[in-house]
PQR file of N, CA, C, O and H, with PARSE charges and radii, in Angstrom:
ATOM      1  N   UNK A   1      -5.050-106.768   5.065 -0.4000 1.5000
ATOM      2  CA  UNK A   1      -3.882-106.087   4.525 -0.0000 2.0000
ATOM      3  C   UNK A   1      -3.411-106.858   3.298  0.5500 1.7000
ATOM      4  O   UNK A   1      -2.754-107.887   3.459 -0.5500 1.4000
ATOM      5  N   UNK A   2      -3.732-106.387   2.007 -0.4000 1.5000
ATOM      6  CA  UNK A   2      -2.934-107.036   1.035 -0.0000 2.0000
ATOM      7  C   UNK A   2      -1.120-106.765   1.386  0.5500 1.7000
ATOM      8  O   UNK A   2      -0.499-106.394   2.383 -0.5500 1.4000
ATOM      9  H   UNK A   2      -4.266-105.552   1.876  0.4000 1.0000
ATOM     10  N   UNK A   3      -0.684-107.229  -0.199 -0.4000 1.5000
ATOM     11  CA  UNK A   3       0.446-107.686  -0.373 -0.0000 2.0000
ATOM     12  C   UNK A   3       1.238-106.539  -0.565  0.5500 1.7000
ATOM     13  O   UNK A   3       2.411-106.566  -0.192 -0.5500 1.4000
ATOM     14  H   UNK A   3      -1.188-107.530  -1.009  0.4000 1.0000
ATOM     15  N   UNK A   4       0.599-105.180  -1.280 -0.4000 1.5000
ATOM     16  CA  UNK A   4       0.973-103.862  -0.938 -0.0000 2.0000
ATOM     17  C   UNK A   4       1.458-103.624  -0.073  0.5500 1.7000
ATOM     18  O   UNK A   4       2.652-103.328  -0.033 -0.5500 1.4000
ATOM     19  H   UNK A   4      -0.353-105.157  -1.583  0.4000 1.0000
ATOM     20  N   UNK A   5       0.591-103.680   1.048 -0.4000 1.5000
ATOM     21  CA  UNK A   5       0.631-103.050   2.120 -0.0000 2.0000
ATOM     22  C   UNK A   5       1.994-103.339   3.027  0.5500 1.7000
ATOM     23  O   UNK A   5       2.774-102.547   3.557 -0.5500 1.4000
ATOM     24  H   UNK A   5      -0.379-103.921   1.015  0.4000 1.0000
ATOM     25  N   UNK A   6       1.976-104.395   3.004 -0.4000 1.5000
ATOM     26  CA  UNK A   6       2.894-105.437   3.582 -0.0000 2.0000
ATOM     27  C   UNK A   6       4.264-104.851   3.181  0.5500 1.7000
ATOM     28  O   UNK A   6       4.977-104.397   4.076 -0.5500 1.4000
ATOM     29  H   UNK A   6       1.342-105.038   2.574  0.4000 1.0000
ATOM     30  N   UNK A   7       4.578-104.835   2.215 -0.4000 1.5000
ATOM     31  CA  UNK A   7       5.783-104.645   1.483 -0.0000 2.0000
ATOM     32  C   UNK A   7       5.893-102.953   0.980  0.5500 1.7000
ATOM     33  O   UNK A   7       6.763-102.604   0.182 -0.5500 1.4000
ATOM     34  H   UNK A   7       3.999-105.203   1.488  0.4000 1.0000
ATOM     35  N   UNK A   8       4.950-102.034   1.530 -0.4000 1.5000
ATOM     36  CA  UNK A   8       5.292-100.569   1.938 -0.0000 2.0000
ATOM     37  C   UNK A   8       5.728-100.813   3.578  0.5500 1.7000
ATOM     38  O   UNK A   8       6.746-100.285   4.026 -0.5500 1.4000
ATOM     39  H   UNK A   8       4.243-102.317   2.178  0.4000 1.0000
ATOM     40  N   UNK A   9       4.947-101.572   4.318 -0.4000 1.5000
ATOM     41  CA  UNK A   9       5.700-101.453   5.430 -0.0000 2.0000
ATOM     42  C   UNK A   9       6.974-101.407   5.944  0.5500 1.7000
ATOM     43  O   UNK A   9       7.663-100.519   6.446 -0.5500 1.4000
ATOM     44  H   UNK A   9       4.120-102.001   3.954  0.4000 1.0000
ATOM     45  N   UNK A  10       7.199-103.178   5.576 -0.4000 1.5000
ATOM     46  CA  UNK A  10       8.418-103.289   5.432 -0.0000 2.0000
ATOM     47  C   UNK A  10       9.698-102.723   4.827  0.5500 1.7000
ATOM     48  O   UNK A  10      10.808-103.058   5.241 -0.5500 1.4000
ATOM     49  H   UNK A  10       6.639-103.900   5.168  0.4000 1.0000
ATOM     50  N   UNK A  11       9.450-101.579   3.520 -0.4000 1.5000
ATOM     51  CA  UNK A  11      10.442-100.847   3.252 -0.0000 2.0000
ATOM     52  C   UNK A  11      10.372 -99.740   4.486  0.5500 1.7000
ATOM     53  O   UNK A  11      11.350 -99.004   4.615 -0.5500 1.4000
ATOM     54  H   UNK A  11       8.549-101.307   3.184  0.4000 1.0000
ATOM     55  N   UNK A  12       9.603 -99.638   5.114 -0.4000 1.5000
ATOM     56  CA  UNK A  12       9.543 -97.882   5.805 -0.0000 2.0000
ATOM     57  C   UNK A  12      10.455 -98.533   7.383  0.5500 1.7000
ATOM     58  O   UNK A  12      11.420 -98.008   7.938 -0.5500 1.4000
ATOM     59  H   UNK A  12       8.809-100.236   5.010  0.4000 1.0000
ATOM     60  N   UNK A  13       9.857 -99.578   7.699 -0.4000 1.5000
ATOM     61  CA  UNK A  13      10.714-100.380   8.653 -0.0000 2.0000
ATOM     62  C   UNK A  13      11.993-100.714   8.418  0.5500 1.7000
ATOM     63  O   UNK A  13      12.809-100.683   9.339 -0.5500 1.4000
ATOM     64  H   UNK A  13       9.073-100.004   7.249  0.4000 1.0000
ATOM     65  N   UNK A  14      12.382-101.120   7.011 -0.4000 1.5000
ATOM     66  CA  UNK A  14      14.005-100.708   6.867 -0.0000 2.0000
ATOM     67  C   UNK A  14      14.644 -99.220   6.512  0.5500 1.7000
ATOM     68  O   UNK A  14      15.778 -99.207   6.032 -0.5500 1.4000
ATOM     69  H   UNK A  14      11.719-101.145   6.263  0.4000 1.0000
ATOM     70  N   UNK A  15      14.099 -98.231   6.686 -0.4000 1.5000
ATOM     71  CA  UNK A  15      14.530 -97.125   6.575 -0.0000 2.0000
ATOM     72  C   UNK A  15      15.076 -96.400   7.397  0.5500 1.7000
ATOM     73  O   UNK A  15      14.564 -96.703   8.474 -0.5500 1.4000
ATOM     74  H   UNK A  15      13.179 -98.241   7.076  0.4000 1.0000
ATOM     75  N   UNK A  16      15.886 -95.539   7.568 -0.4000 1.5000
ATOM     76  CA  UNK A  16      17.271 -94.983   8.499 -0.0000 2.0000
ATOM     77  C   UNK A  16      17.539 -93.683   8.002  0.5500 1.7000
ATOM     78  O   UNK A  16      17.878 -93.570   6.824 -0.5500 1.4000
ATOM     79  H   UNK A  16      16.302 -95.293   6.692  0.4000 1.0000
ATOM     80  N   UNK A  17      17.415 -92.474   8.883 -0.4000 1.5000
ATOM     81  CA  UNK A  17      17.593 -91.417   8.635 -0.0000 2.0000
ATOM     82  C   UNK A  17      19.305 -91.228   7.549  0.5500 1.7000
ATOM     83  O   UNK A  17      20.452 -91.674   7.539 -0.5500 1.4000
ATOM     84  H   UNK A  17      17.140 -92.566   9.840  0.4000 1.0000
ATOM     85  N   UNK A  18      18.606 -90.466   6.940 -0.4000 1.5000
ATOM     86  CA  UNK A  18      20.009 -90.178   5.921 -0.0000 2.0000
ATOM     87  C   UNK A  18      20.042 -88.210   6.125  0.5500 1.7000
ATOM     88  O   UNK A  18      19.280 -87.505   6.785 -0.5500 1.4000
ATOM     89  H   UNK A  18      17.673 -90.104   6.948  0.4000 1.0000
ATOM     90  N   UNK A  19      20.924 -87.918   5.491 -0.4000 1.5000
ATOM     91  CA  UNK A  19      21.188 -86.338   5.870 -0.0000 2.0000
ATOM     92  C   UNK A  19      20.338 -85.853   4.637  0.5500 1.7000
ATOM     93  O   UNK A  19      19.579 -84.887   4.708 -0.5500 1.4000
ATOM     94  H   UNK A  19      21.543 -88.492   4.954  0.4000 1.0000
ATOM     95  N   UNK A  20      20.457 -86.328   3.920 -0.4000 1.5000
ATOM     96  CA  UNK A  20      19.244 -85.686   2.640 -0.0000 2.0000
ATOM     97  C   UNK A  20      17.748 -85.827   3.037  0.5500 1.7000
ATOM     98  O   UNK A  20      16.858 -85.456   2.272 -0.5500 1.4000
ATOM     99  H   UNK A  20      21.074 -87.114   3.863  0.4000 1.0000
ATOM    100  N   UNK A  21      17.542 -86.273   4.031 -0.4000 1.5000
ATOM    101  CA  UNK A  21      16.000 -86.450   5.081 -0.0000 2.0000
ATOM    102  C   UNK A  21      15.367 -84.951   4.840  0.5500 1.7000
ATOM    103  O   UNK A  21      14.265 -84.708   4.348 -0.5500 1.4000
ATOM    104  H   UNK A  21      18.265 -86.574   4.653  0.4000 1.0000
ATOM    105  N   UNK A  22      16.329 -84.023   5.304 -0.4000 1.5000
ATOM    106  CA  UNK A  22      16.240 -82.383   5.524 -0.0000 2.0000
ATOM    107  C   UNK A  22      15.486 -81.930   4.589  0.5500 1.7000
ATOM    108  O   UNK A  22      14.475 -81.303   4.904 -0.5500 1.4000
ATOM    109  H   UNK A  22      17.225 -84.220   5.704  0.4000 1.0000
ATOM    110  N   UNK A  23      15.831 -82.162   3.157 -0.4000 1.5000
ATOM    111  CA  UNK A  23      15.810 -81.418   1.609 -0.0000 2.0000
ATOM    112  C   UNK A  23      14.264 -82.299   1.176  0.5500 1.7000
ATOM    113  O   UNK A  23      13.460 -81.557   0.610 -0.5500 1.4000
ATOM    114  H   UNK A  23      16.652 -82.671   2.901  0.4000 1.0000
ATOM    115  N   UNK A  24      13.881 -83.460   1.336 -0.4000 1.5000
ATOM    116  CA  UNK A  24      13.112 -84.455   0.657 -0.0000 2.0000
ATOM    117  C   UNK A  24      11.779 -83.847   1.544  0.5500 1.7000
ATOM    118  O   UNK A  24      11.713 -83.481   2.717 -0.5500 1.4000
ATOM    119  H   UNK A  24      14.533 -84.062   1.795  0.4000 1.0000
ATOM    120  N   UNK A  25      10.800 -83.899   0.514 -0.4000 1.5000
ATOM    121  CA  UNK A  25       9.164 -83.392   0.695 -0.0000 2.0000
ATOM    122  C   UNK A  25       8.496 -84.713   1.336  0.5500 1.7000
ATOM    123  O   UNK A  25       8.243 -84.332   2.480 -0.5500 1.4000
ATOM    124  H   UNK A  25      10.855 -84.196  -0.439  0.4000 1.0000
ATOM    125  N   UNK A  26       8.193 -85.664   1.267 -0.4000 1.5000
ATOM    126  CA  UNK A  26       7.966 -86.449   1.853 -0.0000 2.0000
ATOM    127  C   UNK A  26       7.793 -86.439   3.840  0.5500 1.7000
ATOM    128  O   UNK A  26       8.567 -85.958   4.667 -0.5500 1.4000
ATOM    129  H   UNK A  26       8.398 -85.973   0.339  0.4000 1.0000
ATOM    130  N   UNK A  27       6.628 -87.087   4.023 -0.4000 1.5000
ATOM    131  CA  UNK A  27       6.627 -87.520   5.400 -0.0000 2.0000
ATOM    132  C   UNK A  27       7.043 -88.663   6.552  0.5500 1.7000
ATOM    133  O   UNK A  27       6.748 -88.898   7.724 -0.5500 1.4000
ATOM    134  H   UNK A  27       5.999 -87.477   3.351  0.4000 1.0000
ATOM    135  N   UNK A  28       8.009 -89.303   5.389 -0.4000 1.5000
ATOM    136  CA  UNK A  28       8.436 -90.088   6.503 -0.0000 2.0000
ATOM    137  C   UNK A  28       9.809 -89.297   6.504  0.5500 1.7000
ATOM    138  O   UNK A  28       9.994 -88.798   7.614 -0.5500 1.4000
ATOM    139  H   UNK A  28       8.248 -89.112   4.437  0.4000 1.0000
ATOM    140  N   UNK A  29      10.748 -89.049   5.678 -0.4000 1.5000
ATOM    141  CA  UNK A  29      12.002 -88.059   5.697 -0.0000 2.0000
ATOM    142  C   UNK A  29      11.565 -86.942   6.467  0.5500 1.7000
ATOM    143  O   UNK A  29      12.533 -86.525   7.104 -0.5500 1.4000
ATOM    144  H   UNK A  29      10.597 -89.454   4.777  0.4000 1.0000
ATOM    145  N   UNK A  30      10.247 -86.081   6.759 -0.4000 1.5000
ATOM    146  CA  UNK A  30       9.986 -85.119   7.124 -0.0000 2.0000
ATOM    147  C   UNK A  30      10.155 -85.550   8.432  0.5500 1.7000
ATOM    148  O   UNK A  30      10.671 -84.672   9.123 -0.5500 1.4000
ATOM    149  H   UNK A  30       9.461 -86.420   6.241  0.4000 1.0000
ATOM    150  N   UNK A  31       9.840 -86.873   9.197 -0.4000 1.5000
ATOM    151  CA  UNK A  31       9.612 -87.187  10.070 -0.0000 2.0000
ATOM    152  C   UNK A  31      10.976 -87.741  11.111  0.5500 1.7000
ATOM    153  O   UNK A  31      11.197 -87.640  12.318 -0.5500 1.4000
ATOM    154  H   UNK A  31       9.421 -87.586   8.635  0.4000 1.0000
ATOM    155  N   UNK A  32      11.730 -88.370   9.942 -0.4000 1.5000
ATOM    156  CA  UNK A  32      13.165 -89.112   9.566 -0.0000 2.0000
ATOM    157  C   UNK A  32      14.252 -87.724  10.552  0.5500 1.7000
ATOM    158  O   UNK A  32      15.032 -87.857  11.495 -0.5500 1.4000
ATOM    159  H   UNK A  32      11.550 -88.452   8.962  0.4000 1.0000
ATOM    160  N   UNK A  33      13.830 -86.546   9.811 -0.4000 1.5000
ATOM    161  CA  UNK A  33      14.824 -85.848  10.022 -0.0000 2.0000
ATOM    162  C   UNK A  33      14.273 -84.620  11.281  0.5500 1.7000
ATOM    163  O   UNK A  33      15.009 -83.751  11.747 -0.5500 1.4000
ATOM    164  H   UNK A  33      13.196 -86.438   9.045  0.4000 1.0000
ATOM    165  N   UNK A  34      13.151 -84.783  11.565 -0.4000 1.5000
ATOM    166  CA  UNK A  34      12.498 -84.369  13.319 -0.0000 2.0000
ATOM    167  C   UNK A  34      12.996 -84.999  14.369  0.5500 1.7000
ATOM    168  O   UNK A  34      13.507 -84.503  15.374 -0.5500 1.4000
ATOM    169  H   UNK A  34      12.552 -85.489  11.186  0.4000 1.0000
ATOM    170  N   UNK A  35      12.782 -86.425  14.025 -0.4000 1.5000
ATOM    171  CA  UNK A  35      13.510 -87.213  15.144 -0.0000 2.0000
ATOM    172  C   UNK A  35      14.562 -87.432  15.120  0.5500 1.7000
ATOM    173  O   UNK A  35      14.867 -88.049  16.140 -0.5500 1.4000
ATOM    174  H   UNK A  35      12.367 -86.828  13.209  0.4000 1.0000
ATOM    175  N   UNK A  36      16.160 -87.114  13.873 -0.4000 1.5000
ATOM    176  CA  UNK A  36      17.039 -86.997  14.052 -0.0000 2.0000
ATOM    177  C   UNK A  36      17.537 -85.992  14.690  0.5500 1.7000
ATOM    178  O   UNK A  36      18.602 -86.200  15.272 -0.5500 1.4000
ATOM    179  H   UNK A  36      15.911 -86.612  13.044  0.4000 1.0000
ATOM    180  N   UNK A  37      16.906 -84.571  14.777 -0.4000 1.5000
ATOM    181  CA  UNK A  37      16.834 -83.310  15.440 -0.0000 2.0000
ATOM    182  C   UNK A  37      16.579 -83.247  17.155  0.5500 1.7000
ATOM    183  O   UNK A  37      17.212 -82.689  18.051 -0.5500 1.4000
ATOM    184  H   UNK A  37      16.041 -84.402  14.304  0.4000 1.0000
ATOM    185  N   UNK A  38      15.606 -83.914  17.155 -0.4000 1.5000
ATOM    186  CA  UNK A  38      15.347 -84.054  18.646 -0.0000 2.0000
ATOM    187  C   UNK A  38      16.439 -85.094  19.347  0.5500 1.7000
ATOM    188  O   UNK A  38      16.938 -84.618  20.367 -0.5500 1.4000
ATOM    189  H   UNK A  38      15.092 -84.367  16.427  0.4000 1.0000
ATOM    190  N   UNK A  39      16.878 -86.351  19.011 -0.4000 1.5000
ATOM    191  CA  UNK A  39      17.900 -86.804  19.228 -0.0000 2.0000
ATOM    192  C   UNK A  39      19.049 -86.076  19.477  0.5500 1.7000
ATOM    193  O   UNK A  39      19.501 -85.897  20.607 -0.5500 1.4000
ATOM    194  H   UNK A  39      16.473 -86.738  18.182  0.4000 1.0000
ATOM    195  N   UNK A  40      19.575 -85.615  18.368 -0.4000 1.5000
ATOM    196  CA  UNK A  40      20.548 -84.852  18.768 -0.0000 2.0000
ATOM    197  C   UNK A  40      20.532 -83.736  19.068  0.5500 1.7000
ATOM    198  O   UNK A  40      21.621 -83.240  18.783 -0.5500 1.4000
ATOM    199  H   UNK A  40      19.208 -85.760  17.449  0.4000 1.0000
ATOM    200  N   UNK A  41      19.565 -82.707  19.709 -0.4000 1.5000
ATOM    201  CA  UNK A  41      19.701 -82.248  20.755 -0.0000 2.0000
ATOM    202  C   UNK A  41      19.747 -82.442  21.645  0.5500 1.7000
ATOM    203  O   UNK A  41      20.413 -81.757  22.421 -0.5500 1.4000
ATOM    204  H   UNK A  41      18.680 -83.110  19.941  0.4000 1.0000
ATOM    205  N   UNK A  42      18.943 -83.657  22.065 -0.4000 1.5000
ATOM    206  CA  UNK A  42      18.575 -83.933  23.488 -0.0000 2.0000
ATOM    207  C   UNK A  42      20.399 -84.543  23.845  0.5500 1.7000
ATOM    208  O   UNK A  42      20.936 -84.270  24.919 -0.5500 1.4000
ATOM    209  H   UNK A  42      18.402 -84.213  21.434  0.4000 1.0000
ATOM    210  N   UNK A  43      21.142 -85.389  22.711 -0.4000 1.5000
ATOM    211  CA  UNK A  43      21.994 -85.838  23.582 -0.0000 2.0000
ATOM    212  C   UNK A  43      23.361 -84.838  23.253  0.5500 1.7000
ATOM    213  O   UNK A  43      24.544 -85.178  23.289 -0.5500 1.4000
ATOM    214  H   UNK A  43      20.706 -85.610  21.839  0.4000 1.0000
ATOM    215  N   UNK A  44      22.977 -83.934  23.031 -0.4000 1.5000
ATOM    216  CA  UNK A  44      24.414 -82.656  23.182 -0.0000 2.0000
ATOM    217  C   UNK A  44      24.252 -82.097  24.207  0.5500 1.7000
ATOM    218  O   UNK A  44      25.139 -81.633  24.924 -0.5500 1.4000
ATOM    219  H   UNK A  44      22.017 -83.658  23.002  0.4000 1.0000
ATOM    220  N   UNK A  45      22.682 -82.073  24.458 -0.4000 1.5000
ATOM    221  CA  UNK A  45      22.247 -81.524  25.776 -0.0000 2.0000
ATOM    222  C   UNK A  45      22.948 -81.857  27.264  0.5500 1.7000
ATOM    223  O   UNK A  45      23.264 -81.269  28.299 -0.5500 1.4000
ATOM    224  H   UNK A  45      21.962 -82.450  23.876  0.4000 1.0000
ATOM    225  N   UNK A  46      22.978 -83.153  26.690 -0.4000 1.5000
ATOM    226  CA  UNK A  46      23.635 -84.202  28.083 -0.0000 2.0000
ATOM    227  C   UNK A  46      22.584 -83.757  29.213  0.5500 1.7000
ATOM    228  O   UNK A  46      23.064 -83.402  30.289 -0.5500 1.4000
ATOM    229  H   UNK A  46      22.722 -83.630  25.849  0.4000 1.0000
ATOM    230  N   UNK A  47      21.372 -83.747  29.077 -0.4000 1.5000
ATOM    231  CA  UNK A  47      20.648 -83.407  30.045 -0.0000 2.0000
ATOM    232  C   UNK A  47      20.701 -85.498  31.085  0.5500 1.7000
ATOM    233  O   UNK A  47      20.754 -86.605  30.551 -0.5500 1.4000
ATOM    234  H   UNK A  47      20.982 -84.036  28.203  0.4000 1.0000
ATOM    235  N   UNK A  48      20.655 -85.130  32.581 -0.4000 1.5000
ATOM    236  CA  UNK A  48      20.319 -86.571  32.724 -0.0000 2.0000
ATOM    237  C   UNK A  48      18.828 -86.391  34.011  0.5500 1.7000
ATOM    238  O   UNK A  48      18.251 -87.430  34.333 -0.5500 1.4000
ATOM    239  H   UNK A  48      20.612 -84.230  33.016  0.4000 1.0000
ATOM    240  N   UNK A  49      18.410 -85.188  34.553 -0.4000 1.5000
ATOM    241  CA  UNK A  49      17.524 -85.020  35.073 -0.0000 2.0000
ATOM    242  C   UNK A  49      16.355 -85.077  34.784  0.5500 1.7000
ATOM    243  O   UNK A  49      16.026 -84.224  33.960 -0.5500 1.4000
ATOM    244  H   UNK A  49      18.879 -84.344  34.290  0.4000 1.0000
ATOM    245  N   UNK A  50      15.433 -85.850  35.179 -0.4000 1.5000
ATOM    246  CA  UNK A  50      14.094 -86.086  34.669 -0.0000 2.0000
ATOM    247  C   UNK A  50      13.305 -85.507  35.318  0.5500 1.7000
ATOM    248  O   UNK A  50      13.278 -85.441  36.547 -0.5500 1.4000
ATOM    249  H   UNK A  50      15.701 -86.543  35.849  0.4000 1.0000
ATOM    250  N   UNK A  51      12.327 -84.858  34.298 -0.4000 1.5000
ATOM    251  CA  UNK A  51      11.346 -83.439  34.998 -0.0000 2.0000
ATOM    252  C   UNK A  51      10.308 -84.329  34.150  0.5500 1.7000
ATOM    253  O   UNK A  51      10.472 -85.048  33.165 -0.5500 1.4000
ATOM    254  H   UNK A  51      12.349 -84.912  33.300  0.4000 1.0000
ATOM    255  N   UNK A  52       9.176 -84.001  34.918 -0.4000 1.5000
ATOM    256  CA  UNK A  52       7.366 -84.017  34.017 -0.0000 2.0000
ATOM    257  C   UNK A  52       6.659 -82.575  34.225  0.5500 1.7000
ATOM    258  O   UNK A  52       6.994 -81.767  35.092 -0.5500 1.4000
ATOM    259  H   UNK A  52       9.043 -83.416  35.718  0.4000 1.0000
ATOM    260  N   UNK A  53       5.707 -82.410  33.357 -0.4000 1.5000
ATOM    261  CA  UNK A  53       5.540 -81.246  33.802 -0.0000 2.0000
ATOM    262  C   UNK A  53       3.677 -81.522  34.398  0.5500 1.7000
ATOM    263  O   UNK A  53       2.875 -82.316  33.906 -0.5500 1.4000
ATOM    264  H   UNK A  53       5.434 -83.066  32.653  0.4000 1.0000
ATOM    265  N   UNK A  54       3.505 -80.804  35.279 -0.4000 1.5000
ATOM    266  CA  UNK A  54       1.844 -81.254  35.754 -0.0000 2.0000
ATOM    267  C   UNK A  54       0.857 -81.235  35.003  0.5500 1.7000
ATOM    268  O   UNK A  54       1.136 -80.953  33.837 -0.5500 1.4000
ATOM    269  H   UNK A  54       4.156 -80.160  35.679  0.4000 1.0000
ATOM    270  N   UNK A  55      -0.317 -81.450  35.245 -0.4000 1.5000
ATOM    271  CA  UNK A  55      -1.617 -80.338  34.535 -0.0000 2.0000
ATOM    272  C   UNK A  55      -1.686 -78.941  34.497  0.5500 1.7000
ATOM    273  O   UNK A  55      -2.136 -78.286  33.556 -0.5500 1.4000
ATOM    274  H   UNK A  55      -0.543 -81.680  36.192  0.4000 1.0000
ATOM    275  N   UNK A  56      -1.219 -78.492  35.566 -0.4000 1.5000
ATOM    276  CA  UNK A  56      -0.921 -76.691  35.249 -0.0000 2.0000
ATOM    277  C   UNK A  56       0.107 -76.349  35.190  0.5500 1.7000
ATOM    278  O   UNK A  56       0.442 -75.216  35.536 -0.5500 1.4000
ATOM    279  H   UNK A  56      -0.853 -79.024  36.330  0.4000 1.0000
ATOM    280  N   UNK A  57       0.976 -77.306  34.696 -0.4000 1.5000
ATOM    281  CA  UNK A  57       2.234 -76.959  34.311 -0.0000 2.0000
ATOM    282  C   UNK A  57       3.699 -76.610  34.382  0.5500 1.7000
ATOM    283  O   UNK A  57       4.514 -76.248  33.533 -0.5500 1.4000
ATOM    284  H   UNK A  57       0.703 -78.226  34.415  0.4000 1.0000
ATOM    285  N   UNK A  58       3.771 -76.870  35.850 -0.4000 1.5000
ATOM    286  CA  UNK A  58       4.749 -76.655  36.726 -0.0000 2.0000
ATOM    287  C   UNK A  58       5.527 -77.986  36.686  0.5500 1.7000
ATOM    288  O   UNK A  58       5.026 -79.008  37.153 -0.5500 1.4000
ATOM    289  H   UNK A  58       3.109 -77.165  36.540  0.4000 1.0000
ATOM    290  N   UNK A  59       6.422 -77.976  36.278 -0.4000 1.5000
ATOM    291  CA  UNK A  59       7.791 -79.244  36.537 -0.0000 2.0000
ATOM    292  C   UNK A  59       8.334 -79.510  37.423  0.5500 1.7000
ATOM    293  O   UNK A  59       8.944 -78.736  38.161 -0.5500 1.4000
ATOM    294  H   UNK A  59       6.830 -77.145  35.899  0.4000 1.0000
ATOM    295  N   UNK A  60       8.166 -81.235  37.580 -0.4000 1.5000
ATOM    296  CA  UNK A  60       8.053 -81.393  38.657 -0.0000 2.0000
ATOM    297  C   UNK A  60       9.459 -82.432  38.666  0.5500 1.7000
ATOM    298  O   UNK A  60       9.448 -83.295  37.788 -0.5500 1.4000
ATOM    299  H   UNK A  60       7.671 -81.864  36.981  0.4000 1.0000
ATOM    300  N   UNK A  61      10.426 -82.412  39.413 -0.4000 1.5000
ATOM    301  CA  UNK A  61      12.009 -83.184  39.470 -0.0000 2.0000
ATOM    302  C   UNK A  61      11.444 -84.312  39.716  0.5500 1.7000
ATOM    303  O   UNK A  61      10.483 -84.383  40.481 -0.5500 1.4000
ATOM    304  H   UNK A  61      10.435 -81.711  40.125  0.4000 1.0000
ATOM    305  N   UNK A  62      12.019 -85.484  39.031 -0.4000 1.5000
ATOM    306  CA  UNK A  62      11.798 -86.888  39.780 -0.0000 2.0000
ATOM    307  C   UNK A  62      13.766 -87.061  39.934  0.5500 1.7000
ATOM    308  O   UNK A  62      14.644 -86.799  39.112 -0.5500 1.4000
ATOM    309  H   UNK A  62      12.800 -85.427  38.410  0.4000 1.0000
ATOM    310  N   UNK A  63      13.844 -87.584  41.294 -0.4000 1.5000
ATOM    311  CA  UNK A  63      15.383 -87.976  41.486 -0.0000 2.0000
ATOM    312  C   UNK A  63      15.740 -89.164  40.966  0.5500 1.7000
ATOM    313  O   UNK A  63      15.025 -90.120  40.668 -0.5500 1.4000
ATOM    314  H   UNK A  63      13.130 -87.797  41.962  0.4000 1.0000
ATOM    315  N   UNK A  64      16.661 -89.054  40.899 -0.4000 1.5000
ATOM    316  CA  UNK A  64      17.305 -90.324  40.359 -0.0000 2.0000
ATOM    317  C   UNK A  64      17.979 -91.340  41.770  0.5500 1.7000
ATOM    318  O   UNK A  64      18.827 -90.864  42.526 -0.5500 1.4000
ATOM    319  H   UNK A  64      17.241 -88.277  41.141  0.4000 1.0000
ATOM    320  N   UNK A  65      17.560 -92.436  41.896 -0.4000 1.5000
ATOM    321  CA  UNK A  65      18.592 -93.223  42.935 -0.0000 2.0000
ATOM    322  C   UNK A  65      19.548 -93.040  42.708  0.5500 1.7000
ATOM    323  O   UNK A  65      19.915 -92.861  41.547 -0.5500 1.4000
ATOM    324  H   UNK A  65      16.872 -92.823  41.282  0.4000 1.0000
ATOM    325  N   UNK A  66      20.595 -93.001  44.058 -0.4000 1.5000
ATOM    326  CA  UNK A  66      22.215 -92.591  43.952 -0.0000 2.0000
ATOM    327  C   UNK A  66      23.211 -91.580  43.105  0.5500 1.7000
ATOM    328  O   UNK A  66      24.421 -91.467  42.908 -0.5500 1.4000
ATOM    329  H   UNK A  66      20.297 -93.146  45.001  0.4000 1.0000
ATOM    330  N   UNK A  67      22.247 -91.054  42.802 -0.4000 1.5000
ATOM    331  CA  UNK A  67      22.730 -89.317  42.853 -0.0000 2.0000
ATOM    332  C   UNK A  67      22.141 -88.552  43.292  0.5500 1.7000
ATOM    333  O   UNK A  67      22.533 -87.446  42.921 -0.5500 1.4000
ATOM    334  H   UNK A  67      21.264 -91.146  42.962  0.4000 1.0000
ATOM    335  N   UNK A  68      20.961 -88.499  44.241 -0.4000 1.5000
ATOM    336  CA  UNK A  68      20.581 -87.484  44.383 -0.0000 2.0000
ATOM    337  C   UNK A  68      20.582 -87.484  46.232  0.5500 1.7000
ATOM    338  O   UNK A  68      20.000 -86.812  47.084 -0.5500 1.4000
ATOM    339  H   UNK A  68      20.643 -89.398  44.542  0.4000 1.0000
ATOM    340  N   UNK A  69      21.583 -88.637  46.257 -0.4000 1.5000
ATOM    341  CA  UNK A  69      21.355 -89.067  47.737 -0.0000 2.0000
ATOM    342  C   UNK A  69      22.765 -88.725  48.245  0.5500 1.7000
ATOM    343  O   UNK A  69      23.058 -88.912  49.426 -0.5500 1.4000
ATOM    344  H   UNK A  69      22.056 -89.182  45.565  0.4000 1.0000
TER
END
């Protein structure tokens, strides 16, 4: 890994979704602002039940200790 490399990393490792993520062509903003999306759905969702889903596809509840008892 040259010295490039190194120092593209490290800017992409200091990088932090901004709201202009949305508008910008780029793939790490493209990416920036997917996972700001999924975040905040998931936590408006307030979902706290954890499901997997199988090989054929059926979801399957895992309980949680002390709530589900």
């Amino acid at each position: 890994m040259d010295k490039k490399d190194k120092k593209d990393s490290a800017n992409i490792a200091g990088r932090y979704y901004e709201s202009e993520d949305y508008t910008r062509n780029d793939q790490l903003s493209s990416g920036l602002a997917t996972t700001h999306e999924q975040v905040s759905d998931a936590y408006m969702e307030g979902q706290v039940d954890t499901v997997i889903e199988d090989v054929v596809g059926v979801d399957i509840s895992i309980p949680r200790k002390g709530y589900d008892e």
